[in-house]
C-alpha positions as CSV (number, residue, x, y, z in Angstrom):
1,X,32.4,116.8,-150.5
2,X,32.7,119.8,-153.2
3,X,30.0,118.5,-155.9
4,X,29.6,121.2,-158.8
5,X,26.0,122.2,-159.9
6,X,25.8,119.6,-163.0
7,X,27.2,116.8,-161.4
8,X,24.4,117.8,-158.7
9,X,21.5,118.0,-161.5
10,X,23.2,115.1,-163.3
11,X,22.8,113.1,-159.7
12,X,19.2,114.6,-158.8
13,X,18.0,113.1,-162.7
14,X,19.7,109.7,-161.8
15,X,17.7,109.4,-158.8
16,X,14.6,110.2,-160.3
17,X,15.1,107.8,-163.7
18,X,15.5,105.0,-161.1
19,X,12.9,105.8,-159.2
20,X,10.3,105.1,-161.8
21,X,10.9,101.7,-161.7
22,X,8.2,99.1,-161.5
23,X,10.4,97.8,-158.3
24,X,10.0,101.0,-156.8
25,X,6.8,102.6,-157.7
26,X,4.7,99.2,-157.8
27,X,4.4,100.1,-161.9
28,X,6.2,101.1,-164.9
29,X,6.5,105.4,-164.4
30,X,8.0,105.7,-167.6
31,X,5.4,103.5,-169.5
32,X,5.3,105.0,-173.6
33,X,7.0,108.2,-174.9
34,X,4.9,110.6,-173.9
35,X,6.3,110.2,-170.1
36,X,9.7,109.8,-172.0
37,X,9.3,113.0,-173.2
38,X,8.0,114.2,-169.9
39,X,10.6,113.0,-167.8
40,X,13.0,114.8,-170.5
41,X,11.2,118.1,-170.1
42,X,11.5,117.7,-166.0
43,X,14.9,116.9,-166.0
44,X,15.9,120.1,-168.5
45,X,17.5,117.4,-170.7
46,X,19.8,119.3,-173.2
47,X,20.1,118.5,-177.2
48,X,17.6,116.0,-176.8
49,X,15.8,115.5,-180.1
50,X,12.0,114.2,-179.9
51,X,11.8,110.8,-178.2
52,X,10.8,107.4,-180.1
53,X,9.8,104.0,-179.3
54,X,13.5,102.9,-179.3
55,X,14.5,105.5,-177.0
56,X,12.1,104.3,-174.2
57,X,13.5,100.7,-174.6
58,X,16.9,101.6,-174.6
59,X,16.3,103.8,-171.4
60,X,14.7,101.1,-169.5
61,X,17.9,99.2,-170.5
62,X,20.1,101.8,-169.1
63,X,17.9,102.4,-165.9
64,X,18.6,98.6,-165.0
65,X,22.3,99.5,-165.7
66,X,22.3,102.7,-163.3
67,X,20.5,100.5,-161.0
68,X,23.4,98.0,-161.1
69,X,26.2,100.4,-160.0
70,X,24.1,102.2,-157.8
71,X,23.7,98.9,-155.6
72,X,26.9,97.5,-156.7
73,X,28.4,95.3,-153.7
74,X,31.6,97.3,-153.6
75,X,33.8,100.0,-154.9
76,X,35.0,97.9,-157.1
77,X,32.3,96.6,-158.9
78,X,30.6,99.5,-159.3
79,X,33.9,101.1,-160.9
80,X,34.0,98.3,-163.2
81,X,30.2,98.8,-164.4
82,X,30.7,102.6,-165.0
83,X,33.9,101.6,-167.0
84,X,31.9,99.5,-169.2
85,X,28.7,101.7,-169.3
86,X,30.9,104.9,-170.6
87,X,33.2,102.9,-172.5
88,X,29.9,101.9,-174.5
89,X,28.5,105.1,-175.4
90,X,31.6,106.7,-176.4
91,X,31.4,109.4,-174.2
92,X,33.1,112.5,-175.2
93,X,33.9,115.0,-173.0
94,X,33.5,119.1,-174.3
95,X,32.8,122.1,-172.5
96,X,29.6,124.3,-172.9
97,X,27.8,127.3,-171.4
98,X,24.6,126.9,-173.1
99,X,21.4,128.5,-171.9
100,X,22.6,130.6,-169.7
101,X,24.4,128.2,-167.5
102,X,27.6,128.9,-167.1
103,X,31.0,126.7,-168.0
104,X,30.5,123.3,-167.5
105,X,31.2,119.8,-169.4
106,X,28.9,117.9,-171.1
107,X,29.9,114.1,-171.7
108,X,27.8,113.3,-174.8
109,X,28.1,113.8,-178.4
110,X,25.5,117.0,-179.6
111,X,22.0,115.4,-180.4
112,X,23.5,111.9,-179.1
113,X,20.4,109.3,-178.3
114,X,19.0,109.5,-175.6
115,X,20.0,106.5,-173.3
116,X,23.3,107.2,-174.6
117,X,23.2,110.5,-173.4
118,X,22.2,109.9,-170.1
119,X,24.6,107.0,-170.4
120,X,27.7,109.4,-170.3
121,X,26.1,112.1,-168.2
122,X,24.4,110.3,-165.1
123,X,28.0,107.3,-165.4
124,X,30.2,110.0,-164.8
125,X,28.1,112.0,-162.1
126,X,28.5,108.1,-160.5
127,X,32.2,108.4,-161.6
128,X,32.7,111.4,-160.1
129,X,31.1,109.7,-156.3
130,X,32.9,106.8,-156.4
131,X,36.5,108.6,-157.4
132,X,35.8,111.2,-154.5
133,X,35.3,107.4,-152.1
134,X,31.5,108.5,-151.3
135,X,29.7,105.2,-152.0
136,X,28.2,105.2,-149.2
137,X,25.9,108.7,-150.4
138,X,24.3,106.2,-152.7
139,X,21.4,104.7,-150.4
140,X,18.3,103.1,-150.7
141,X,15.2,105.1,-148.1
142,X,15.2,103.0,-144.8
143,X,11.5,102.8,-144.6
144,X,10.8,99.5,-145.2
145,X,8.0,99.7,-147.2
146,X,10.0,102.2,-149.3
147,X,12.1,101.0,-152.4
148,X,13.0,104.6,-153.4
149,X,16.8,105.2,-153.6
150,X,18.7,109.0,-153.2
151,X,22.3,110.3,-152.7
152,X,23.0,111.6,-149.5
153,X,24.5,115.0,-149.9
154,X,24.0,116.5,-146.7
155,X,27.3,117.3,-144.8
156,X,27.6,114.6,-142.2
157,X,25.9,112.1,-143.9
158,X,23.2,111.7,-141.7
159,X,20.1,111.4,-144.3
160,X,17.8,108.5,-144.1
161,X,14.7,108.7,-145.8
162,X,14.3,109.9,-149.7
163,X,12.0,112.7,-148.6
164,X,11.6,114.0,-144.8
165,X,7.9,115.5,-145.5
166,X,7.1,111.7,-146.5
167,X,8.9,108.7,-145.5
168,X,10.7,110.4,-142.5
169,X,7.9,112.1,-140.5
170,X,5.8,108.6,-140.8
171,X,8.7,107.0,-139.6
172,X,9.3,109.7,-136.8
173,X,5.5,109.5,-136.0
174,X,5.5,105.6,-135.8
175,X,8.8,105.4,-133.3
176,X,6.9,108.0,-131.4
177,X,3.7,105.8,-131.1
178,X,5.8,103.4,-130.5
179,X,7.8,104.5,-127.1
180,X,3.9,106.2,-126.1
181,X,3.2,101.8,-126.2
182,X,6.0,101.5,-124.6
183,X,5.6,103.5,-121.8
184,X,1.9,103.0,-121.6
185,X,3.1,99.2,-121.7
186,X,5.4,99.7,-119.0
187,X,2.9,101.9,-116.8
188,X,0.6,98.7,-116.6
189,X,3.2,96.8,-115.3
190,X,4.1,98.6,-112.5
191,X,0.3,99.2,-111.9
192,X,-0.1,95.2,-111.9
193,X,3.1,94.9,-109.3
194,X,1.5,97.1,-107.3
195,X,-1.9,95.3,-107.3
196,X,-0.1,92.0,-106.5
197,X,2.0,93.1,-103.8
198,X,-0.9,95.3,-102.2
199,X,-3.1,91.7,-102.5
């Protein structure tokens, strides 16, 4: 799948607005403005101007909205919500090369609010998936203690885990503690048969 570098940031801040969810983390990640404004600085969020009260509300909003399309039950659905979540927002497509970046669009109004910018920017990045049929890149981490969510953009589609150094070596480490049992399991079997038919 050719993905361009902002979709590809606009994707990696998705992923990381919805994974500071109470459901995920076990409690609020973005709980007042100054972690607003944080997550803004991490993310290298554009014409942003400084955060309020009302901005964190509306993004919590919005992150249930993601969260919506990003689990939608089909194609179909999910197109529908991005629809309605771009529609809403007026999003308004120009072309920019700020900061040194080179030519790409920008789906917001300049200075838009916040949710409303990440409302056009991270629905189309979602647009953009679901036109190209890669649903199935949106996934949730198969650990299953693990709520975290990320979009698969390897090659063959073969990731599993949202992070390998985390999630998928302790999973790699418990199915290899697991056929060790198994073998050891099956070892004393075979000893006990022995016994048995020796007595």
């Amino acid at each position: 799948m050719l993905i361009t570098h902002d979709t590809e940031c606009a994707l990696g801040l998705l992923v990381e607005l919805l994974n500071t969810s109470p459901e995920v983390a076990g409690r609020e990640q973005l709980p007042d403005v100054a972690a607003l404004d944080a997550f803004v600085v991490r993310g290298n969020i554009s014409e942003v101007d400084s955060v309020t009260p009302l901005d964190l509300a509306a993004v919590h909003r919005l992150r249930g909205q993601l969260r919506d399309i990003f689990t939608a039950p089909s194609t179909q659905v999910a197109a529908e919500l991005v629809n309605a979540l771009v529609a809403a927002v007026n999003a308004t497509p120009r072309l920019t090369d700020h900061d040194g970046h080179g030519w790409h669009m920008h789906y917001f109004a300049p200075h838009a609010a916040l949710a409303d910018h990440l409302a056009a920017e991270l629905g189309m990045a979602l647009g953009l998936i679901l036109m190209a049929g890669e649903r199935e890149r949106l996934r949730r981490c198969e650990a299953p203690d693990c709520a975290r969510v990320f979009v698969d953009l390897s090659r063959n589609r073969s990731r599993r885990y949202c992070d390998s150094r985390t999630c998928g070596n302790r999973m790699h480490v418990a199915a290899y503690r697991a056929r060790q049992r198994s073998a050891a399991d099956s070892a004393a079997v075979t000893d006990d048969e022995v016994t048995v038919s020796v007595g």
